[in-house]
MARGUMI-935197 format. One record per atom (N, C-alpha, C): residue in one letter; atom name; x, y, z; residue number from 1. Coordinates in Angstrom, 1 decimal, m for minus. Example, Ala and Ser with C-alpha at 12.3 -4.5 7.8 and 13.67 -1.06 7.14 Angstrom:
! MARGUMI-935197
R  residuo  atomo      c1      c2      c3  num
R        A      N    13.2    m5.7     7.8    1
R        A     CA    12.3    m4.5     7.8    1
R        A      C    13.2    m3.3     7.8    1
R        S      N    12.8    m2.2     7.1    2
R        S     CA    13.7    m1.1     7.1    2
R        S      C    12.9     0.0     7.9    2
END
This chain:
! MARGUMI-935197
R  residuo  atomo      c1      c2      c3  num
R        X      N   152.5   m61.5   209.2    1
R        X     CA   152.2   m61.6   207.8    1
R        X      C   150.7   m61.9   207.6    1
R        X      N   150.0   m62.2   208.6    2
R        X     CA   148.9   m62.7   208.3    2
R        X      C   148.2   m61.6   208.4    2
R        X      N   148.5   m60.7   209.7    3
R        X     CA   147.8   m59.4   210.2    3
R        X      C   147.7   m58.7   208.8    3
R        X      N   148.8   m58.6   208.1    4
R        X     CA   149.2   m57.8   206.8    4
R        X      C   148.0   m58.0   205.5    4
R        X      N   148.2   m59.7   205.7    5
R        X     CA   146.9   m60.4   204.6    5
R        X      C   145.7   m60.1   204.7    5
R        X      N   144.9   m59.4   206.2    6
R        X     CA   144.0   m59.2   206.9    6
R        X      C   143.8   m58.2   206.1    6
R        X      N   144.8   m57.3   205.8    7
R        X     CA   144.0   m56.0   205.5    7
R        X      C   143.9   m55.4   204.6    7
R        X      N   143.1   m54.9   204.0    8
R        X     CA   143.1   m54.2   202.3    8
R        X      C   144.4   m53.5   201.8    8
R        X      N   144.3   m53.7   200.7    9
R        X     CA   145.9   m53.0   199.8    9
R        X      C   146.1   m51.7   200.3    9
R        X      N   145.2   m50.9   200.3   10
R        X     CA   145.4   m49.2   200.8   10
R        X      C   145.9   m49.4   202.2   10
R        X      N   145.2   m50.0   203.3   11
R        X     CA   145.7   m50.3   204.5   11
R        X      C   146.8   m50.6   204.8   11
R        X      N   147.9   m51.6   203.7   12
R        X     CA   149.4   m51.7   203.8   12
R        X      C   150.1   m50.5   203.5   12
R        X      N   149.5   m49.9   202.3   13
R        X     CA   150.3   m49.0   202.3   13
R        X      C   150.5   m48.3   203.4   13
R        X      N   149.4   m47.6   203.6   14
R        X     CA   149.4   m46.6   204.9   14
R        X      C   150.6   m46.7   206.0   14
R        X      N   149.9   m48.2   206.2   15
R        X     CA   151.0   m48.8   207.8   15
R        X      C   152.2   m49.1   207.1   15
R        X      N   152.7   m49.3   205.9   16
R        X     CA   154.0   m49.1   205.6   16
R        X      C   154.7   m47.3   205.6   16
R        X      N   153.9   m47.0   205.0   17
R        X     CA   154.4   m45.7   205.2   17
R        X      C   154.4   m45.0   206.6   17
R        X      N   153.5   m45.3   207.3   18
R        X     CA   153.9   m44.7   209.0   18
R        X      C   155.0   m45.5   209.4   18
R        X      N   155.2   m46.8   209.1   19
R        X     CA   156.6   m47.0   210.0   19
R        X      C   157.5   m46.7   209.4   19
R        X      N   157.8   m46.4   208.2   20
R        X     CA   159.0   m46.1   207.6   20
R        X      C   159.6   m44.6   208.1   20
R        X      N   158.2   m43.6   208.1   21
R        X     CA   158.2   m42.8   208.9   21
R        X      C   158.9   m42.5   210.4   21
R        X      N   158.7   m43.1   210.8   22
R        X     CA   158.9   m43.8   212.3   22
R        X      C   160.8   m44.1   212.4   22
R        X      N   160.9   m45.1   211.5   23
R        X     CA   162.4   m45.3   211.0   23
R        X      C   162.8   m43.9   211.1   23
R        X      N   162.6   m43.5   210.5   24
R        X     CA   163.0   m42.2   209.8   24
R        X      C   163.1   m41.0   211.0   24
R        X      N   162.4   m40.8   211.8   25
R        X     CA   162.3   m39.5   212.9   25
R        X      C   163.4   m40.4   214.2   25
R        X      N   162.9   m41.8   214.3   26
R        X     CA   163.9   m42.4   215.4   26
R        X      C   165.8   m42.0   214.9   26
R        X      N   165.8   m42.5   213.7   27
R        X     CA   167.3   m42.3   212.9   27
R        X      C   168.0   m40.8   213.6   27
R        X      N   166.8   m39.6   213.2   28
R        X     CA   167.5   m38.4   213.1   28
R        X      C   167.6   m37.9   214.5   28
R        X      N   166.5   m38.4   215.7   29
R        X     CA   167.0   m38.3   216.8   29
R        X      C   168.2   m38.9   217.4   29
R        X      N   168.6   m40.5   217.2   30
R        X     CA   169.5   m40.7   217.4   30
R        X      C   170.8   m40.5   217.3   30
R        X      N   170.9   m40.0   215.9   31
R        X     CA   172.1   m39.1   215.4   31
R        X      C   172.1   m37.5   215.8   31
R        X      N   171.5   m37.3   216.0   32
R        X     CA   171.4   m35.9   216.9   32
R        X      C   172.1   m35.7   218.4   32
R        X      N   171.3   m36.9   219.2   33
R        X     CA   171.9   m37.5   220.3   33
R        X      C   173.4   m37.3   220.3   33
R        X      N   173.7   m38.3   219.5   34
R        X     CA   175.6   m38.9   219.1   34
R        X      C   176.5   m37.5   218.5   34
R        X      N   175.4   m36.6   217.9   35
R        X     CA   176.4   m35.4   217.6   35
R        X      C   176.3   m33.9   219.0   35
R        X      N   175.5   m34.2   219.4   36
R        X     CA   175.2   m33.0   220.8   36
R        X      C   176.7   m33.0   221.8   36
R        X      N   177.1   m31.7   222.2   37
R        X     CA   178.2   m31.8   223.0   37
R        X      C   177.4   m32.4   224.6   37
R        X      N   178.9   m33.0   224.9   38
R        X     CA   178.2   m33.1   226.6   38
R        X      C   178.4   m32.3   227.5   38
R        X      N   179.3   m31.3   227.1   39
R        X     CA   178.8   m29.8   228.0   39
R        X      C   178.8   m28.6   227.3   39
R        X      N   178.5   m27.6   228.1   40
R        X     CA   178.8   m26.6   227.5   40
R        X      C   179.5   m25.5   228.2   40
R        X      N   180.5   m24.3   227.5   41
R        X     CA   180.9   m23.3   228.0   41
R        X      C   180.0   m22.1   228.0   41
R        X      N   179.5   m21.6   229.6   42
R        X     CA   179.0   m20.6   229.7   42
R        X      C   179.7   m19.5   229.8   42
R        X      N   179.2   m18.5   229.0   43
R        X     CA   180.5   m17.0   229.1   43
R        X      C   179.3   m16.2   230.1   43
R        X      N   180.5   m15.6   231.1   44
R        X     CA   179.0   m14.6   231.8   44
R        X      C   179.3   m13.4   231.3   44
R        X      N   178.4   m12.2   231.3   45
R        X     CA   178.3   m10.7   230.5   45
R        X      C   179.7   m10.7   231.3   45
R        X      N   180.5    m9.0   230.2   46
R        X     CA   182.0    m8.6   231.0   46
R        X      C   181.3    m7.8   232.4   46
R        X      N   180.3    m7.6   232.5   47
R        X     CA   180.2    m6.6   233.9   47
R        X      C   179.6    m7.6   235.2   47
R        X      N   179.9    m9.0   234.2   48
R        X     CA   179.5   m10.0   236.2   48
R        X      C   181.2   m10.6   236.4   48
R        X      N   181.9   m10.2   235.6   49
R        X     CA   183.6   m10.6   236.1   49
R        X      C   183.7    m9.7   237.0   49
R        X      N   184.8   m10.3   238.1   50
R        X     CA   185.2   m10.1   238.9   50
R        X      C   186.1    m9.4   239.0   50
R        X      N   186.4    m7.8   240.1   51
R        X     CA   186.9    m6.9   239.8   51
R        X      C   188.0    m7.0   240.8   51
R        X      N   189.6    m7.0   240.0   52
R        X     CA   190.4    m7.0   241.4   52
R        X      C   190.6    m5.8   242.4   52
R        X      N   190.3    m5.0   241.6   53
R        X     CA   190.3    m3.7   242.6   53
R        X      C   189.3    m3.4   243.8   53
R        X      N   188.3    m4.5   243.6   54
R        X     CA   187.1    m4.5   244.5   54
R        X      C   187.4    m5.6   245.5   54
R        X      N   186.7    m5.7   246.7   55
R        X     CA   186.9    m6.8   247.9   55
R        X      C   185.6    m7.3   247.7   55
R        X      N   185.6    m8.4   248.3   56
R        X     CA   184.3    m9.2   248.4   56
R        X      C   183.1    m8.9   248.4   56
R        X      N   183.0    m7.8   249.3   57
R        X     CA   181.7    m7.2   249.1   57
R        X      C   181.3    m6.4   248.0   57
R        X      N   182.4    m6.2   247.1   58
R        X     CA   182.5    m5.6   245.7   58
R        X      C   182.4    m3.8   246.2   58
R        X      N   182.5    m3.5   247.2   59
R        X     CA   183.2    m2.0   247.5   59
R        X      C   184.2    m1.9   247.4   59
R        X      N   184.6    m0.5   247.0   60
R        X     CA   186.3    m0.4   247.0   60
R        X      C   187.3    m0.6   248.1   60
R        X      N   188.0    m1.0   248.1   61
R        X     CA   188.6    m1.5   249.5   61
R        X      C   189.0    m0.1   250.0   61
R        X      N   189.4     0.1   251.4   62
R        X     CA   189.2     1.1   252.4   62
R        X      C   190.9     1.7   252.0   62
R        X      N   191.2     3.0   252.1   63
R        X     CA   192.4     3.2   252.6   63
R        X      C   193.0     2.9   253.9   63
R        X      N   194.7     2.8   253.9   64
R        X     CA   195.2     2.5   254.7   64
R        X      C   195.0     3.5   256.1   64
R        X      N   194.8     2.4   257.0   65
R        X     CA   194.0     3.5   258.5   65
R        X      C   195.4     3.8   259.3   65
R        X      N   195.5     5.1   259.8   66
R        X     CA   196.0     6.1   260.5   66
R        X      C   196.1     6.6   262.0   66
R        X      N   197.0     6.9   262.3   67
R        X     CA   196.7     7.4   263.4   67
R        X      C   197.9     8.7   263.6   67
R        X      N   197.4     9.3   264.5   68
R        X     CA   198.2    11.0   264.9   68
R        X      C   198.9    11.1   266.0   68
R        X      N   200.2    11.2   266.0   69
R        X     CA   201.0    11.1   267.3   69
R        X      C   201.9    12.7   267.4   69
R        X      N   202.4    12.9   268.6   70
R        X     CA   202.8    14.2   268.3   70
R        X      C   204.6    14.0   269.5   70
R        X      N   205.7    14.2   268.2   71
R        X     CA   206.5    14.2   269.0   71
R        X      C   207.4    15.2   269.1   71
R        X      N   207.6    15.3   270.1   72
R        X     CA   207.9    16.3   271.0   72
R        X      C   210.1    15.6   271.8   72
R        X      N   210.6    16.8   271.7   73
R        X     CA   211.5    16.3   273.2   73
R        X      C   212.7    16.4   272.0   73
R        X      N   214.1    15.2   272.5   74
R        X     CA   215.3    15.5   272.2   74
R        X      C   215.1    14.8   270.5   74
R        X      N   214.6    15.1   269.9   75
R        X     CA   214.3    14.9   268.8   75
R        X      C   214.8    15.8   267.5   75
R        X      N   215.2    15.6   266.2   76
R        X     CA   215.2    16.3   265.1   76
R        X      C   214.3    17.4   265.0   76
R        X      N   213.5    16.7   264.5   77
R        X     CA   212.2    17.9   264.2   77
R        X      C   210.9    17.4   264.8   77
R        X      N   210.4    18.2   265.8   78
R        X     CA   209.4    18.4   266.8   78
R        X      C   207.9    18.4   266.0   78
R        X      N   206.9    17.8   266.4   79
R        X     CA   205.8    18.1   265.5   79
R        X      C   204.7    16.5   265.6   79
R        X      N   203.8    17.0   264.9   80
R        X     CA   202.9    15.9   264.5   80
R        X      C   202.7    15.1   263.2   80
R        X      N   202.7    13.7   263.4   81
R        X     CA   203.2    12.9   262.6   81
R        X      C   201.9    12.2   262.4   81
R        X      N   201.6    11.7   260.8   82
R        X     CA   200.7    10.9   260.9   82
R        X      C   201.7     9.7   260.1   82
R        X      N   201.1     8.1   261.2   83
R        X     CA   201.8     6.6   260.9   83
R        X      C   200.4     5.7   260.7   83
R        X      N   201.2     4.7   260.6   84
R        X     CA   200.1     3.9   260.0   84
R        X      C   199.8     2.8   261.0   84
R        X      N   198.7     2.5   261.5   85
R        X     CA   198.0     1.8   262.6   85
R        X      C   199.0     0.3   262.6   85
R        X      N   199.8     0.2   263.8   86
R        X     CA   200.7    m0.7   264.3   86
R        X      C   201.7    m0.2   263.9   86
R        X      N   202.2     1.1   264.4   87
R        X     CA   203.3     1.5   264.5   87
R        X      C   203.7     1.6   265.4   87
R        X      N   205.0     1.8   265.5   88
R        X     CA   205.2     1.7   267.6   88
R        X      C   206.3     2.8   267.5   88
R        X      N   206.8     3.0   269.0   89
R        X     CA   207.3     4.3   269.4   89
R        X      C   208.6     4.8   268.5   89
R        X      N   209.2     3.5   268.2   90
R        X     CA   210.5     4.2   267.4   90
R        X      C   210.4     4.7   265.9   90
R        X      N   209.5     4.1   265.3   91
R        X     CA   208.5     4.7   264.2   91
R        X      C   208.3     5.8   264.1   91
R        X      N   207.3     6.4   265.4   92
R        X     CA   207.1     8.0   266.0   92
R        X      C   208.6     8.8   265.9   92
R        X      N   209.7     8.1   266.6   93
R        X     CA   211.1     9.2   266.7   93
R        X      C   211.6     9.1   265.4   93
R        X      N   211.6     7.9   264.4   94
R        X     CA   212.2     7.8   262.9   94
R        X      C   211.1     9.2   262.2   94
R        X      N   210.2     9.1   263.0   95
R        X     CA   209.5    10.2   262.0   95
R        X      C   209.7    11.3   262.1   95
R        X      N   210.1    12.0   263.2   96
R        X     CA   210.3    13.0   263.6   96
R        X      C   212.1    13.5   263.0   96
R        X      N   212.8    12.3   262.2   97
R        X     CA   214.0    12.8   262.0   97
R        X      C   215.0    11.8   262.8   97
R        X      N   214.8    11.2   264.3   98
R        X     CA   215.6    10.5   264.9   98
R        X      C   215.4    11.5   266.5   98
R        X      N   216.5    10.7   266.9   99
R        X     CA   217.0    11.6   268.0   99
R        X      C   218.1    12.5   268.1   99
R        X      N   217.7    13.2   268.9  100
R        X     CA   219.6    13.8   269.4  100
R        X      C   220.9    13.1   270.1  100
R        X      N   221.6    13.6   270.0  101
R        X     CA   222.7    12.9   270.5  101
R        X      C   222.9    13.1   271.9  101
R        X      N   222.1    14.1   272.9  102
R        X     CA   221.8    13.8   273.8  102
R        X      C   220.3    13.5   274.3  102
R        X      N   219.9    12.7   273.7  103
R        X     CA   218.4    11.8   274.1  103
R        X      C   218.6    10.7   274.8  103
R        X      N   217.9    10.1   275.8  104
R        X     CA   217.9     9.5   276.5  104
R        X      C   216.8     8.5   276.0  104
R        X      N   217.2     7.3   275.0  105
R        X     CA   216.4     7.0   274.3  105
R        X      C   216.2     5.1   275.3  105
R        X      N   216.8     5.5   276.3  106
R        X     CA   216.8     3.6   276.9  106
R        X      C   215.4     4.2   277.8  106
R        X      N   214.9     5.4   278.1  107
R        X     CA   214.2     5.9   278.7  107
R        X      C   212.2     5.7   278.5  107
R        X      N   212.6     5.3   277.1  108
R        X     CA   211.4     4.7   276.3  108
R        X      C   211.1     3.6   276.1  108
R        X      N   210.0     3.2   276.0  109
R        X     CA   210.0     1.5   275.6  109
R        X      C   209.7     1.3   273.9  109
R        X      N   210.9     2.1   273.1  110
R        X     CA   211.0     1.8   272.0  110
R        X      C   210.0     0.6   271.0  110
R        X      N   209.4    m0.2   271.9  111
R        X     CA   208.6    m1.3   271.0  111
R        X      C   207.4    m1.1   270.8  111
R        X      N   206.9    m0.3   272.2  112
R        X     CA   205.6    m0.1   272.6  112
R        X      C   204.5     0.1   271.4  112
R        X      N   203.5    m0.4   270.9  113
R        X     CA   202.8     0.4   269.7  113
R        X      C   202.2     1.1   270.0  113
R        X      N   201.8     2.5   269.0  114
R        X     CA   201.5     3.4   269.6  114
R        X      C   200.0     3.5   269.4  114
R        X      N   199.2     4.8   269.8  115
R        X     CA   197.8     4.9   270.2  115
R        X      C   197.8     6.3   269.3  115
R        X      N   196.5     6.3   268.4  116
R        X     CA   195.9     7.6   268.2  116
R        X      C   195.7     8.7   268.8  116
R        X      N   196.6    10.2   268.6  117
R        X     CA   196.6    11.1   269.9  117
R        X      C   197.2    10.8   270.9  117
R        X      N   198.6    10.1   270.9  118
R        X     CA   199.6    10.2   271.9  118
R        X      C   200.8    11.1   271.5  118
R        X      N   201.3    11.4   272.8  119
R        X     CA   202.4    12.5   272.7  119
R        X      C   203.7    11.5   273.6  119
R        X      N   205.1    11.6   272.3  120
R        X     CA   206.0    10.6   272.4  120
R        X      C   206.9    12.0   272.6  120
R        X      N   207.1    11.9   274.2  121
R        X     CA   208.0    12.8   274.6  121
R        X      C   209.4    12.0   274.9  121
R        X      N   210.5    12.5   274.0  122
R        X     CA   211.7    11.7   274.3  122
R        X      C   212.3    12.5   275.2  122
R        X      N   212.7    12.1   276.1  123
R        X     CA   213.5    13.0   277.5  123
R        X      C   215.1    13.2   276.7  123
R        X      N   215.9    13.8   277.5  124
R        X     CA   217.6    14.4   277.4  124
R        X      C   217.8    13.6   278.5  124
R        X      N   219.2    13.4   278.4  125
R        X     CA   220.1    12.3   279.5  125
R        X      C   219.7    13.0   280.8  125
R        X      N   219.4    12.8   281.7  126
R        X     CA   219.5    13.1   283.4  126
R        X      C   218.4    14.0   283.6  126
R        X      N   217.7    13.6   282.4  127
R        X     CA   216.4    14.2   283.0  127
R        X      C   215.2    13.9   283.2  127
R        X      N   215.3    12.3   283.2  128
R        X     CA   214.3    11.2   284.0  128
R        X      C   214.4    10.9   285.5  128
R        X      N   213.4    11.2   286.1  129
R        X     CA   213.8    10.6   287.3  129
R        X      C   212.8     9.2   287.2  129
R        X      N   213.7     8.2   288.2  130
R        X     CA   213.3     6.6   288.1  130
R        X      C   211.8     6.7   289.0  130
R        X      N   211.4     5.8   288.7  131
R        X     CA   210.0     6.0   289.6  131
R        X      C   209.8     3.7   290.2  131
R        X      N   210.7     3.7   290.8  132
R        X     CA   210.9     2.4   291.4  132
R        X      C   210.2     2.2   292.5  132
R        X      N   209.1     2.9   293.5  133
R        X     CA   208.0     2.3   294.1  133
R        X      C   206.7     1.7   293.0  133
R        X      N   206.7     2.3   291.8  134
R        X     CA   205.6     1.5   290.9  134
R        X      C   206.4     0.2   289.9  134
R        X      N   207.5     0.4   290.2  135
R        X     CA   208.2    m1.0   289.5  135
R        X      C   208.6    m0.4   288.2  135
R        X      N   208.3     0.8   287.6  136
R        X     CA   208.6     1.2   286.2  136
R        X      C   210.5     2.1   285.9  136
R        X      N   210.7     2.1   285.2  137
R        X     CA   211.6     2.6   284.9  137
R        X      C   211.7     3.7   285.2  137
R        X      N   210.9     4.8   284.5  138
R        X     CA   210.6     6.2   285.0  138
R        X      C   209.6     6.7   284.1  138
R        X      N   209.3     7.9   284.2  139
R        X     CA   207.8     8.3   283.9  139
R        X      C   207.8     8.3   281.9  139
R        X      N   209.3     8.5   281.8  140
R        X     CA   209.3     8.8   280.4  140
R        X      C   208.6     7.8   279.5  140
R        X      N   208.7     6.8   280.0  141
R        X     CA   208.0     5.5   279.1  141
R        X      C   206.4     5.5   278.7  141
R        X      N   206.1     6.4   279.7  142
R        X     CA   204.5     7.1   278.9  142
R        X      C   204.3     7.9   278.2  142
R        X      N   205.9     8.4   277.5  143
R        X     CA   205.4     9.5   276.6  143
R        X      C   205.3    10.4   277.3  143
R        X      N   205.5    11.2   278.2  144
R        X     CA   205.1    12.4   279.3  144
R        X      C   205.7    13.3   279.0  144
R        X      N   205.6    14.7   279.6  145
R        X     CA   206.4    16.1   279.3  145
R        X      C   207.0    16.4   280.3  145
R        X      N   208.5    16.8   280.2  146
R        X     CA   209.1    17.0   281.2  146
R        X      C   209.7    15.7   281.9  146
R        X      N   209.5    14.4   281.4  147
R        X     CA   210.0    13.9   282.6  147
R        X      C   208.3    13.6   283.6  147
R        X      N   207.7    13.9   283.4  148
R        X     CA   206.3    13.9   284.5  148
R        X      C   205.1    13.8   283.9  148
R        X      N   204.7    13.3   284.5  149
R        X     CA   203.0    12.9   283.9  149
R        X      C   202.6    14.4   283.9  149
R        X      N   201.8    14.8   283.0  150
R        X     CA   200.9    16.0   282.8  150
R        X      C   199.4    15.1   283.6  150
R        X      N   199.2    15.2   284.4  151
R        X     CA   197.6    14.8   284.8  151
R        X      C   196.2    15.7   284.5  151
R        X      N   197.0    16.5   283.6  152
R        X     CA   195.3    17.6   282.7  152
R        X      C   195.6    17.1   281.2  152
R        X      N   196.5    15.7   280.8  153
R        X     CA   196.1    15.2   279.4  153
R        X      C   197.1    14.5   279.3  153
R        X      N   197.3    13.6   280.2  154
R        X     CA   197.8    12.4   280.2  154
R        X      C   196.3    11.3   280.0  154
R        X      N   196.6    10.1   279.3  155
R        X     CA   195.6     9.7   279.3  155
R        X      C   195.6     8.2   280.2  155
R        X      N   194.5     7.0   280.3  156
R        X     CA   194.4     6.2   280.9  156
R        X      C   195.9     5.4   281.0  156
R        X      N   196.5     5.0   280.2  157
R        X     CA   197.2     4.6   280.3  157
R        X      C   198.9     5.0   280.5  157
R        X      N   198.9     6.8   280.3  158
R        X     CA   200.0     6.9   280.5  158
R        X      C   199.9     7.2   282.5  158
R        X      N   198.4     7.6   283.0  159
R        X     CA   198.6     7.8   284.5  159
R        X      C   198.8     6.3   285.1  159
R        X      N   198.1     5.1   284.5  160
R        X     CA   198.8     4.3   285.3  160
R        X      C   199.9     3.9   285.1  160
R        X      N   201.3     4.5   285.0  161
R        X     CA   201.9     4.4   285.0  161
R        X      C   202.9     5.4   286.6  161
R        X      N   202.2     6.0   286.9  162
R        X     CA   202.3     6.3   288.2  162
R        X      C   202.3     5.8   289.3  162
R        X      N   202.9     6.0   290.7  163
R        X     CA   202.8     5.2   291.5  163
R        X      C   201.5     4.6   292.0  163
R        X      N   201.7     3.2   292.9  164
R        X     CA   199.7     2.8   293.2  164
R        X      C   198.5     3.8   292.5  164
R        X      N   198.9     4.0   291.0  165
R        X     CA   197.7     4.4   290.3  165
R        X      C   197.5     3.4   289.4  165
R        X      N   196.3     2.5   289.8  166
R        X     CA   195.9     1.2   288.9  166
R        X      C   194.5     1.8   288.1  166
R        X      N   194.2     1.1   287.0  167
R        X     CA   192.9     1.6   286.3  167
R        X      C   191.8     2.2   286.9  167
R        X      N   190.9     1.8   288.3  168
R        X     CA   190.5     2.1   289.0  168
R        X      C   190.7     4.1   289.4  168
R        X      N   191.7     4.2   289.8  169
R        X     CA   192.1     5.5   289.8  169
R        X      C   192.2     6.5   288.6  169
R        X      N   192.9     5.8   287.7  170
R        X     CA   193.3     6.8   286.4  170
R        X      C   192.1     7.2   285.8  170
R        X      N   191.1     5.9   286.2  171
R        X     CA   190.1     6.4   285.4  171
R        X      C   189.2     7.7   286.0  171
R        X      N   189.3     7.6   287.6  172
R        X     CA   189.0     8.4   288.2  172
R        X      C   189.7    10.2   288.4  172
R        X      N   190.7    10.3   287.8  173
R        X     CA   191.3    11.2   287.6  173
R        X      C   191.0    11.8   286.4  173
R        X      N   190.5    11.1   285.1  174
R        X     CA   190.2    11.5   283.9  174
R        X      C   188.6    11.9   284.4  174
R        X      N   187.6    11.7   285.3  175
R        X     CA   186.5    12.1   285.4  175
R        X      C   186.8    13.3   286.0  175
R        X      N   187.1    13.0   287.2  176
R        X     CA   187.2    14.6   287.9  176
R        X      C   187.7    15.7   287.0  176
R        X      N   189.0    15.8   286.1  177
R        X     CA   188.9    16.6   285.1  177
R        X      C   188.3    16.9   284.3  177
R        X      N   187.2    16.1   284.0  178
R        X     CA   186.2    16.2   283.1  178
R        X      C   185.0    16.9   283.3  178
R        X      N   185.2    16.6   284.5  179
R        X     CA   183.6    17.3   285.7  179
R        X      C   183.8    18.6   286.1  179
R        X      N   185.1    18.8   286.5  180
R        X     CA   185.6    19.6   287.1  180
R        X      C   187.0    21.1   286.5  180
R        X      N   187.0    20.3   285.2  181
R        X     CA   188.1    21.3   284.9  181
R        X      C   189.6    20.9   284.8  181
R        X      N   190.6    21.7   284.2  182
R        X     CA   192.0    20.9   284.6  182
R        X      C   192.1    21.1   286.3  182
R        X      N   193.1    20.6   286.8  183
R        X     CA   194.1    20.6   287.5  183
R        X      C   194.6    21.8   287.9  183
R        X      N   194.2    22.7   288.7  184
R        X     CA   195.6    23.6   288.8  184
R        X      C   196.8    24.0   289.4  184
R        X      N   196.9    23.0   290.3  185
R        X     CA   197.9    22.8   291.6  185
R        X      C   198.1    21.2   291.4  185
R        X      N   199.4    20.5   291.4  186
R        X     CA   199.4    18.9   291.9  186
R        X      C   198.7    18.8   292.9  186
R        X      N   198.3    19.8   294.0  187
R        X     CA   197.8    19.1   295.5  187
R        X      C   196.1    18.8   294.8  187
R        X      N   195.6    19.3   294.0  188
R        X     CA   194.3    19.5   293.4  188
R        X      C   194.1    18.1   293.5  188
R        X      N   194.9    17.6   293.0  189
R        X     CA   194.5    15.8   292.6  189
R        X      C   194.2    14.8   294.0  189
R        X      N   194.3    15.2   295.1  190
R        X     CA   193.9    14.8   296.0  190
R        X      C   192.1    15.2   296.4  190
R        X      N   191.2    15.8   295.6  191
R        X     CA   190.1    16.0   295.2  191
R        X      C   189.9    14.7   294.9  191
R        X      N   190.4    14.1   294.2  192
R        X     CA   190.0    13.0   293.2  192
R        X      C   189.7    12.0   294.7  192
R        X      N   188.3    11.1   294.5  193
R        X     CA   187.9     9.8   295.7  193
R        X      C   189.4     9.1   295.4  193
R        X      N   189.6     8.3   296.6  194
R        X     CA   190.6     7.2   296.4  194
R        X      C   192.3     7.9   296.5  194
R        X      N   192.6     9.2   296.3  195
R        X     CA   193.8     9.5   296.2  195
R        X      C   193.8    10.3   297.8  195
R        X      N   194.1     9.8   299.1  196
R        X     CA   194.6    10.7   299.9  196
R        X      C   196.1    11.2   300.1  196
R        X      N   196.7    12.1   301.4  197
R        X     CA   197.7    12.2   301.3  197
R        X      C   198.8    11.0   301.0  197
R        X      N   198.9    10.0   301.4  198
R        X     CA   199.7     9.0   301.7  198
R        X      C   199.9     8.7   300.0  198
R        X      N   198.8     8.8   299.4  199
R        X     CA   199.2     8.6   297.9  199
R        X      C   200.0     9.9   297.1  199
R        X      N   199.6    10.5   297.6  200
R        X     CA   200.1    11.8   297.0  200
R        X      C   201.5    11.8   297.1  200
R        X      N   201.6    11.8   298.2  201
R        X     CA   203.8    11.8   299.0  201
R        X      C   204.0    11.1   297.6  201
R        X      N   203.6     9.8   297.2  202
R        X     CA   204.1     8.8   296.1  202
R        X      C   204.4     9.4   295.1  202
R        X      N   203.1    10.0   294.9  203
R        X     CA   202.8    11.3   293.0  203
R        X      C   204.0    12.6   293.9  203
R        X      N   203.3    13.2   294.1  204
R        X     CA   203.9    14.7   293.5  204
R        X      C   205.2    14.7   293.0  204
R        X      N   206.1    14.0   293.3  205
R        X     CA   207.3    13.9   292.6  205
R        X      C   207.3    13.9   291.1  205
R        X      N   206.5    12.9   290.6  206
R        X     CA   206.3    12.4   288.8  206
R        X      C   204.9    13.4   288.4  206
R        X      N   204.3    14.2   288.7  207
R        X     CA   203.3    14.7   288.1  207
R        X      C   203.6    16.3   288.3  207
R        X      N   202.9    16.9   287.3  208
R        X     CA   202.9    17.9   286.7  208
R        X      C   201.1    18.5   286.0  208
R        X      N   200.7    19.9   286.3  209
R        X     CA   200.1    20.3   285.9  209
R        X      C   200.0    20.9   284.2  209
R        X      N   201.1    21.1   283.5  210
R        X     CA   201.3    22.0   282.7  210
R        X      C   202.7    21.5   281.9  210
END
């Protein structure tokens, strides 16, 4: 009150009118304050939503992957089949129609999954021979023709299924034909390093050129 007494009549007014002022701007802030939400809902544009048809990387997701098998033997209908990657051998003969009623279908390893570019040869009764020095049942379980490994397109893993033919070898039999041409005689395969006679007596029984 005294400061107030201090100061000429115009000079109250003034400083009354700035703080009233003052009242006045503090008020509408504060009510401002008390009416503002405390969050808010962000909409994002419709072209940053998320597309189900798209995978993460937002590419179209891939079609279902394939593979080509070709079956052959005591089968319905003979031919090449396309299945869908983890299919296994009985898949291959369901596609082909089934088997015959004289197939020798215990001859296969029915579970086996199959490989892109294999040939699922189902044998006829008594026309596997057992191949019991490599511990296998008989040659038919590689998918083979005839009963016998084709050694000009059998591949890695249907030759090791031949007698003492371990990866080492098979692989060496897929080069020599490679370098060298098919096969034209079984005795040919004794060209191959690593295969002498003593191995051969083993093979020629289960192999085949053709």
């Amino acid at each position: 009150m005294i400061l107030l007494n201090s100061l000429t009549r115009t000079q109250q007014i003034l400083l009354l009118l700035l703080a009233g002022v003052a009242i006045v701007v503090a008020s509408l802030l504060y009510w401002n304050y008390l009416a503002a939400p405390r969050g808010a809902v962000i909409e994002l544009p419709p072209d940053t939503l998320a597309d189900p048809s798209q995978n993460e990387s937002g590419t179209e997701p891939s079609a279902t992957a394939e593979l080509v098998v070709h079956v052959a033997g005591a089968v319905q209908r003979s031919g090449v089949y396309r299945l869908t990657v983890g299919s296994r051998v009985i898949d291959a003969v369901e596609a082909a129609g089934g088997a015959t009623d004289e197939a020798e279908l215990d001859a296969l390893n029915l579970a086996e999954p199959l490989v892109d570019g294999r040939k699922v040869w189902v044998p006829k009764q008594g026309e596997v021979q057992p191949m019991t020095a490599a511990g296998i049942l008989n040659s038919a379980a590689a998918g083979v023709s005839g009963g016998k490994v084709n050694i000009n397109t059998a591949d890695l893993r249907e030759l090791e299924t031949l007698p003492r033919i371990g990866p080492a070898l098979a692989q060496r039999i897929i080069d020599y034909r490679t370098a060298n041409g098919p096969f034209q005689i079984i005795e040919d395969i004794k060209k191959v390093s690593g295969i002498g006679e003593k191995i051969f007596e083993g093979l020629k029984d289960y192999i085949t050129t053709h």
